[in-house]
C-alpha positions as CSV (number, residue, x, y, z in Angstrom):
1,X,26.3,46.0,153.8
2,X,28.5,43.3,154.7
3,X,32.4,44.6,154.7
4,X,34.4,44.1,151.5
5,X,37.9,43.2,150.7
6,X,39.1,44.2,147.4
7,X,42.8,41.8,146.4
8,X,44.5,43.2,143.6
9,X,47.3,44.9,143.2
10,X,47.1,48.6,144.4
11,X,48.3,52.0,143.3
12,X,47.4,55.4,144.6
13,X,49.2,58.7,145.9
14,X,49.7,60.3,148.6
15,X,50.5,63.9,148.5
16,X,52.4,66.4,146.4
17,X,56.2,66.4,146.7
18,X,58.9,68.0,143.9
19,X,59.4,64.3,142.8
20,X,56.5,62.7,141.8
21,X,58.0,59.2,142.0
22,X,58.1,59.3,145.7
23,X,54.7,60.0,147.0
24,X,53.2,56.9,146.1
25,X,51.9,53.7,147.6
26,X,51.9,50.5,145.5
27,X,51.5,47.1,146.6
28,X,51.7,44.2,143.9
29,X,49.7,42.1,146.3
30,X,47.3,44.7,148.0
31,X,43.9,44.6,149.8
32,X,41.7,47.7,149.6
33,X,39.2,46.9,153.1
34,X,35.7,48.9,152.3
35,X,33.2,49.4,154.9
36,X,29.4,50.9,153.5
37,X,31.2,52.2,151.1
38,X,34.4,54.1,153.0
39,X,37.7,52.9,153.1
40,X,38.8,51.0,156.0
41,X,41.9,49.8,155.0
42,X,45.0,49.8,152.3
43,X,47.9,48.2,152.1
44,X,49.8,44.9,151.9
45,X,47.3,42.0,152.0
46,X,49.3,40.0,154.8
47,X,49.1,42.9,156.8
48,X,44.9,43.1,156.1
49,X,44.0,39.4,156.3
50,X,45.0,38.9,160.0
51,X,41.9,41.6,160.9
52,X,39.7,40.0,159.0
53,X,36.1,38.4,160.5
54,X,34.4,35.8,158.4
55,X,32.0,38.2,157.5
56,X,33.9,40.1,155.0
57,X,32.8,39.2,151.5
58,X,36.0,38.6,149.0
59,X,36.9,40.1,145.1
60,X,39.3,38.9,144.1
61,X,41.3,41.2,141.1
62,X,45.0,39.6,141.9
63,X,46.2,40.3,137.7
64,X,45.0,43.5,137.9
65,X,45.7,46.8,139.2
66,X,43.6,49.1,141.2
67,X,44.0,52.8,141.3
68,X,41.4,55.7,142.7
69,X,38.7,56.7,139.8
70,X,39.5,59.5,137.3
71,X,38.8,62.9,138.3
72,X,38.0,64.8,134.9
73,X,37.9,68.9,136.1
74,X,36.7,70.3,132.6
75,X,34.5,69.0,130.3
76,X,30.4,69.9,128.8
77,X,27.7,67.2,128.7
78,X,25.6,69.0,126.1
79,X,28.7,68.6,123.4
80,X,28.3,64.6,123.2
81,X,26.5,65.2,119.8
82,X,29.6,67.9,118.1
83,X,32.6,66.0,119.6
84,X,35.0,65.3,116.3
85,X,33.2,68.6,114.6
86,X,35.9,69.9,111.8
87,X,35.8,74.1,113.2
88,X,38.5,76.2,112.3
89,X,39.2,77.5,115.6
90,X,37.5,77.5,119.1
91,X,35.5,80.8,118.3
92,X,34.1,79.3,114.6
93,X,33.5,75.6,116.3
94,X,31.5,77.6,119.0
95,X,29.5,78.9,116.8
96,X,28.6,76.3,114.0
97,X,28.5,73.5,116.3
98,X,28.3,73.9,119.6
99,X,26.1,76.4,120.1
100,X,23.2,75.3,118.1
101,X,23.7,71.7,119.6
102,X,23.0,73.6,123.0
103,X,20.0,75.0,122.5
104,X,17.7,71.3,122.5
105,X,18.7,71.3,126.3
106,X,16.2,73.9,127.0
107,X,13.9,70.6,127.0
108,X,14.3,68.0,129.9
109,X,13.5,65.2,128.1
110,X,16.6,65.7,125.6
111,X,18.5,66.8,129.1
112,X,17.9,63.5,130.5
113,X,18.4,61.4,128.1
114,X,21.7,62.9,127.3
115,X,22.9,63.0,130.8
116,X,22.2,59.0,131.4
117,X,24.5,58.7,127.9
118,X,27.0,60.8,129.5
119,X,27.7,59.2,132.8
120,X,27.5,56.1,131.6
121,X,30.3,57.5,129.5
122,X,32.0,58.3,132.0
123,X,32.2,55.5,134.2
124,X,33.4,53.3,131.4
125,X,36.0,55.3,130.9
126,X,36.9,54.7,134.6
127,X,35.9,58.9,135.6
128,X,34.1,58.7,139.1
129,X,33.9,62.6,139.5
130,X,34.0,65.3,137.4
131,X,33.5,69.2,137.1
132,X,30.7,70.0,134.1
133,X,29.5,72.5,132.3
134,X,25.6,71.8,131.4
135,X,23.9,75.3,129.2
136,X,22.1,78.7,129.6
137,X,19.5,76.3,130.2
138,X,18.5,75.1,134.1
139,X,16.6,72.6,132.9
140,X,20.1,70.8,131.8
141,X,22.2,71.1,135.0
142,X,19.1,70.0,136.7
143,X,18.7,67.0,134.6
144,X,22.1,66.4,135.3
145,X,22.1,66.3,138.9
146,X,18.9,64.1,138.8
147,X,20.9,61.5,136.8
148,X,24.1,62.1,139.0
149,X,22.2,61.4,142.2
150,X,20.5,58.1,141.1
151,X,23.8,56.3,140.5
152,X,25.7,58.0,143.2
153,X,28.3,60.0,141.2
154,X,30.3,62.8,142.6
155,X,29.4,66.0,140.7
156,X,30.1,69.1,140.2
157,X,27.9,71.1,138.0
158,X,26.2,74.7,136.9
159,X,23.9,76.6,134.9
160,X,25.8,78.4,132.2
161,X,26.1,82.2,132.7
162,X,26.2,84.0,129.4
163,X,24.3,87.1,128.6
164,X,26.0,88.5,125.3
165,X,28.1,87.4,122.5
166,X,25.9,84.5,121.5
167,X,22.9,83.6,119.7
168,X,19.4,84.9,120.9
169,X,18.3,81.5,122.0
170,X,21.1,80.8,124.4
171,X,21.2,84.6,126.7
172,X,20.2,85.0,130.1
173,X,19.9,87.9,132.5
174,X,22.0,88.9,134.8
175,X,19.2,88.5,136.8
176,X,17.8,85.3,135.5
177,X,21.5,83.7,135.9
178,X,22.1,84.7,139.4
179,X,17.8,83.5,140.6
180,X,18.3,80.5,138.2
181,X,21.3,79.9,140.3
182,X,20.2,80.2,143.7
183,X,17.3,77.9,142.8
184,X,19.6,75.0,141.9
185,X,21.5,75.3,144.5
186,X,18.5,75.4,147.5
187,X,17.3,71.9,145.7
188,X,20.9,70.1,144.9
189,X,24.0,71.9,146.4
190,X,25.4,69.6,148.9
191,X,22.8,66.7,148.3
192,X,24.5,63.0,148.4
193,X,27.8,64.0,146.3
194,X,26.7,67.0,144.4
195,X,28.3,70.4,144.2
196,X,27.1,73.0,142.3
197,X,29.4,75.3,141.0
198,X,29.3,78.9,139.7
199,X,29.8,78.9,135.7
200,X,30.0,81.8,134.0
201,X,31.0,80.5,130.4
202,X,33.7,82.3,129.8
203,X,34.5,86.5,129.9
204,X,33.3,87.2,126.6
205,X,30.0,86.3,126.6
206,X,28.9,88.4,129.8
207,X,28.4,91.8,130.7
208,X,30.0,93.2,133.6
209,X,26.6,93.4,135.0
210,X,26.5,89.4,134.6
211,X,30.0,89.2,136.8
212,X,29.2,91.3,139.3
213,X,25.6,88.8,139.8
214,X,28.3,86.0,139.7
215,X,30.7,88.1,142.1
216,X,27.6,88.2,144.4
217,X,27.0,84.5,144.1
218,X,31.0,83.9,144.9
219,X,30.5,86.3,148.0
220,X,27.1,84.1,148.9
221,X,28.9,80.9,148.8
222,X,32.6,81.1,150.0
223,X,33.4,77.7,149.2
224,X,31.8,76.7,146.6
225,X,33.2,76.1,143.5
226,X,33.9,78.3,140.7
227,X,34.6,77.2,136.8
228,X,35.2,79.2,133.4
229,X,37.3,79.2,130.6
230,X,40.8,81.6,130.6
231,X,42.8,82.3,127.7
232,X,42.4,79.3,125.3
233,X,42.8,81.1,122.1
234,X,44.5,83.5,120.3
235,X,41.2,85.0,118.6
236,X,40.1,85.1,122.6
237,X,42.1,86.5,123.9
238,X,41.9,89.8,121.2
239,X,38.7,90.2,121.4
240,X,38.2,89.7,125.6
241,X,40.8,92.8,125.1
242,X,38.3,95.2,122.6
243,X,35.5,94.2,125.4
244,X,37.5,94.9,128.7
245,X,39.4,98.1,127.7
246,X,40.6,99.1,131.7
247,X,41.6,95.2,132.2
248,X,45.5,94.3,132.6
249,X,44.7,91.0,131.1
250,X,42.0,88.2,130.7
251,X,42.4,87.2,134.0
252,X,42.4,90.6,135.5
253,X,38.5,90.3,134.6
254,X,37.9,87.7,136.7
255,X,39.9,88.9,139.7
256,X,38.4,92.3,139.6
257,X,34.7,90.2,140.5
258,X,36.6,88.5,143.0
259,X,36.7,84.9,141.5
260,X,39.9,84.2,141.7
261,X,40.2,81.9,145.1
262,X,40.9,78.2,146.3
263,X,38.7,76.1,144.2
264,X,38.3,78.2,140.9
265,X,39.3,76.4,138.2
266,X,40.3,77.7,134.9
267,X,40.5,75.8,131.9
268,X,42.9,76.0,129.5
269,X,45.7,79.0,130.8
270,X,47.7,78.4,127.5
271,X,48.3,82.7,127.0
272,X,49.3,83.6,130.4
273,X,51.7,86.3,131.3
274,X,54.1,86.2,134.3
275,X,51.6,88.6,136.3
276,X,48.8,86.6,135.7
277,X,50.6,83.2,136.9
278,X,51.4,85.4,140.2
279,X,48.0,86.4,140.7
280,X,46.8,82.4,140.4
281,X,49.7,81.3,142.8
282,X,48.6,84.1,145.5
283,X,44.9,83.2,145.1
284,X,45.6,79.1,145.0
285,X,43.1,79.1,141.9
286,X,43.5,75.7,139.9
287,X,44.0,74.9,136.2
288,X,42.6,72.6,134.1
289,X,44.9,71.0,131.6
290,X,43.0,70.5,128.3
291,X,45.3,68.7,125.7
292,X,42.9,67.2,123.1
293,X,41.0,69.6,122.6
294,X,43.8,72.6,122.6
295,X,45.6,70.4,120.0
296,X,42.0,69.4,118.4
297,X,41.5,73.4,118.1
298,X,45.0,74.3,117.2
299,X,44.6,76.5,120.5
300,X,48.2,75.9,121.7
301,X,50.4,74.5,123.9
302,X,50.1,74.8,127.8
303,X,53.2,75.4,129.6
304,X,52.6,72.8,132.3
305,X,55.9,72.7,133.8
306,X,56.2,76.2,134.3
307,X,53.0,76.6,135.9
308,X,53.6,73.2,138.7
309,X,57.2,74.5,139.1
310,X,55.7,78.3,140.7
311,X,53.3,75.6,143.1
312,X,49.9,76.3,140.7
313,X,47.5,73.0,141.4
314,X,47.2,71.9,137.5
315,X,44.9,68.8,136.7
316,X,44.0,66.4,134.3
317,X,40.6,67.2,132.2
318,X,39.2,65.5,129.1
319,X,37.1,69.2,127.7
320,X,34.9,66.8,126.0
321,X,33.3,68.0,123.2
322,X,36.5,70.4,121.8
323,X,38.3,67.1,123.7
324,X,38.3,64.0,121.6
325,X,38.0,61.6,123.9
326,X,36.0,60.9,127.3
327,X,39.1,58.3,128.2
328,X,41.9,59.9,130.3
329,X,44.5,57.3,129.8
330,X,44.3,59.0,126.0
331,X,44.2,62.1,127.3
332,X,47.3,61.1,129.2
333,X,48.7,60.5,126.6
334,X,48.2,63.6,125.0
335,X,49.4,65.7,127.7
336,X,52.8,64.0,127.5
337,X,53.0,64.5,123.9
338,X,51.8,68.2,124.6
339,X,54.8,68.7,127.1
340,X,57.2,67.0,125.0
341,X,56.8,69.4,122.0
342,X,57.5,72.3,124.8
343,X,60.5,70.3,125.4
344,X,59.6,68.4,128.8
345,X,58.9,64.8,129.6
346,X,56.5,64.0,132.0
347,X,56.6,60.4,133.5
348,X,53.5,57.9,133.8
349,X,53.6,58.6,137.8
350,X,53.3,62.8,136.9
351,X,50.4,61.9,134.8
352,X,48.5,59.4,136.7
353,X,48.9,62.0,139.6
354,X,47.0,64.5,137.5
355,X,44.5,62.5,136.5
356,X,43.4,61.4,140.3
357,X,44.7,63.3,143.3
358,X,45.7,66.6,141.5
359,X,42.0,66.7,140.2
360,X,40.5,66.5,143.9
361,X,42.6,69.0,145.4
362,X,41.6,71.6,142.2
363,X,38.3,70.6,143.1
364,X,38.8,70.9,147.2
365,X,37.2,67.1,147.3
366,X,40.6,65.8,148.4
367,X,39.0,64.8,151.8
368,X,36.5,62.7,150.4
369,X,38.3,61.5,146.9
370,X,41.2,60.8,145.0
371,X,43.3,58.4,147.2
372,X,43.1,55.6,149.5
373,X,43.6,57.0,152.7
374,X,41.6,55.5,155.3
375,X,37.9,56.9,156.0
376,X,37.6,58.5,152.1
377,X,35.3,57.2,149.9
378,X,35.8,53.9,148.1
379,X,35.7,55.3,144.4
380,X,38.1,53.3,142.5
381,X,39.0,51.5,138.5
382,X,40.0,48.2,138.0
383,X,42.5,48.2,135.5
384,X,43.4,45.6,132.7
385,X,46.7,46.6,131.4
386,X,46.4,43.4,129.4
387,X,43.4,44.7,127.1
388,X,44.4,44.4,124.2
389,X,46.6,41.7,122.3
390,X,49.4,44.9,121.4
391,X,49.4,45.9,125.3
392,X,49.3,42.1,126.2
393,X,52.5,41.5,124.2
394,X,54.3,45.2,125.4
395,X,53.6,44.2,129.1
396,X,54.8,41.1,129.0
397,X,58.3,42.4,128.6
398,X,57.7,46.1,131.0
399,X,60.8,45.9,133.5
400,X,58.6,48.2,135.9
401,X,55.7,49.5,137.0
402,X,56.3,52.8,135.6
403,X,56.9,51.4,132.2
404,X,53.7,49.6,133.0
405,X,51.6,52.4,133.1
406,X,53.7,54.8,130.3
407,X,52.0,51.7,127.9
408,X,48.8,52.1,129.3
409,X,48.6,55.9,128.7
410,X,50.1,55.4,125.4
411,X,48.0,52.6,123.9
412,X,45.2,52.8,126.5
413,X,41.6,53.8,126.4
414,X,38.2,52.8,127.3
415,X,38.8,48.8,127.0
416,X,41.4,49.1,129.7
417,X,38.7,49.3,132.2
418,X,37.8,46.3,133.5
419,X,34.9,48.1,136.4
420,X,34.5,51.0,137.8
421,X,33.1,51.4,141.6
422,X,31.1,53.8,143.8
423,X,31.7,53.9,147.1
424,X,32.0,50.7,147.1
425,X,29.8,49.4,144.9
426,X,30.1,48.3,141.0
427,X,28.5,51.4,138.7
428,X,30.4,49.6,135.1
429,X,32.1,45.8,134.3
430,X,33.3,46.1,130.8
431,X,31.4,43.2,128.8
């Protein structure tokens, strides 16, 4: 493929510092240089056009911005259908909604189909990779990576682990979760940009003869990735406590089966003690901040300041279907709502961060995605901050381009993106 210059003006970040607002890069007249679909080049546009050979092939996006795709670390492609279902709590949503809504997956027609919906989902929404759950089911994390593949999406993805605590239809084995497993990963792990990650649902709904099969798995595959829930709820938490008697704490669980390492990610962390947020600093495990659906649920409030203050990697995830929306500009905007009840204010460079870079180091994809440093892949938005008459007229006076994006988390969503690429190449253009 002929090489491609991308004008427009360009945001992205480099690295984690204690200030936010200086490890950025932004150039208000920018040229992203892409080369078979790897970066080549970013920075000021005089500095890029003197390289240039007449071969490179031009798009132009000079009045809009440019920032590396979403990275969405938590979210379940088989709740599309129960998203903006009324349960009391996580527990009674579980189990009126979401777990019969699960069990059609067992069937790869109703996998597939579903899957197709769901990425295309995503990339509107301007997400280029993400960490899913699919079921119990293989068939659905198979359909998933099928679907995934074909359009070139960076994925990370599992076969559910869960052997008690739920209905009939949706239990495994421990044996049947750790073959079903190994079965996925010998036809997708690795293949074009898929991951496959270990997924034990959550505590409660496996034995200890499940963890230990999952332990095993962990022990098989050193670096692969490793996703569950942690101490969402109240109601949770209680119970995980009647199951696991000789456990310090929910965590505790999971660190006694060894999953507790670089790459884990655990969703939610809102009822954490001081021990436990020790134990994920020593370990470099990952959280995934969840704000729509902990304030969907009435889960609670995570203590994100706390948690990036003691050097925890926390990032950005949409939990769609207890999440309300598959947009992360809204769930942006949530999260700084979130931390301002706690009494902190995050600022639109803190929460861009978490929805991009911060999300492929949790991951451990940072080499590949999440910025523009030369020689990653070229997954990126194009962003119309303009969208909508309301944002038109609020831009038009921002002073900054911090302000600029604080309205664009605030009043954003789904029609902000104007296209969405893959390595390179256009997966979206919004109509």
């Amino acid at each position: 493929m002929p090489k491609k210059l991308i004008k427009a003006r360009i945001l992205h970040f480099i690295d984690q510092n204690d200030t936010q607002a200086s490890n950025y890069e932004y150039f208000p007249e920018g040229g992203l240089l892409i080369d078979d679909g790897i970066i080549e080049q970013c920075g000021s546009l005089s500095s890029i056009l003197p390289m240039m050979s007449e071969e490179v092939s031009i798009i132009d996006y000079s009045d809009q911005l440019i920032i590396p795709g979403f990275i969405d670390t938590h979210l379940h492609y088989p709740q599309i259908d129960v998203i903006a279902s009324p349960g009391k709590n996580l527990l009674d949503w579980l189990e009126r909604f979401t777990f019969p809504s699960e069990a059609k997956y067992q069937h790869r027609d109703w996998s597939l189909q579903s899957s197709e919906f769901f990425l295309e989902e995503l990339l509107r929404n301007g997400t280029t990779s993400a960490l899913v759950f699919g079921t119990v089911h293989s068939e659905s994390a198979d359909a998933l990576f099928t679907t995934a593949f074909e359009r070139n999406f960076r994925l990370l993805t599992g076969k559910v682990a869960m052997d008690r605590n739920c209905p009939d239809y949706l239990q495994d084995t421990p044996e049947s979760s750790y073959e079903d497993a190994l079965e996925l990963i010998n036809k997708w792990h690795l293949k074009g940009r898929l991951q496959y990650a270990i997924t034990p649902r959550f505590a409660i709904t496996s034995s200890e003869a499940q963890l230990e099969k999952m332990a095993e798995l962990a022990r098989l595959y050193p670096e692969m990735v490793i996703q569950t829930h942690l101490a969402e709820n109240v109601d949770e938490v209680a119970w995980m406590k009647e199951l696991f008697p000789k456990h310090r704490s929910y965590l505790d669980v999971y660190d006694q089966y060894g999953l507790l390492r670089p790459n884990s990610v655990y969703a939610h962390c809102i009822y954490l003690d001081e021990l436990d947020i020790a134990r994920l600093q020593t370990t470099k495990s990952s959280i995934a901040f969840c704000p729509t659906s902990n304030l969907f649920l009435g889960s609670g409030l995570m203590n994100l300041q706390h948690y990036t203050s003691q050097q925890i990697q926390v990032a950005l995830a949409t939990d769609i279907g207890g999440g309300t929306s598959f947009s992360m500009l809204k769930t942006m905007g949530r999260a700084y709502e979130v931390a301002h009840l706690r009494g902190d204010v995050l600022s639109a460079f803190d929460l861009f961060y978490l929805a991009t870079l911060a999300g492929a180091k949790a991951l451990g994809i940072d080499r590949s995605v999440g910025n523009f440093i030369p020689g990653k892949e070229a997954d990126f938005i194009v962003l119309d901050l303009k969208a909508t008459p309301l944002m038109e007229r609020r831009i038009g006076i921002c002073q900054s381009l911090e302000e600029e994006l604080f309205v664009a988390l605030i009043l954003g969503d789904d029609r902000n993106i104007q296209a969405t690429y893959l390595m390179g190449e256009k997966k979206y253009q919004r109509q």
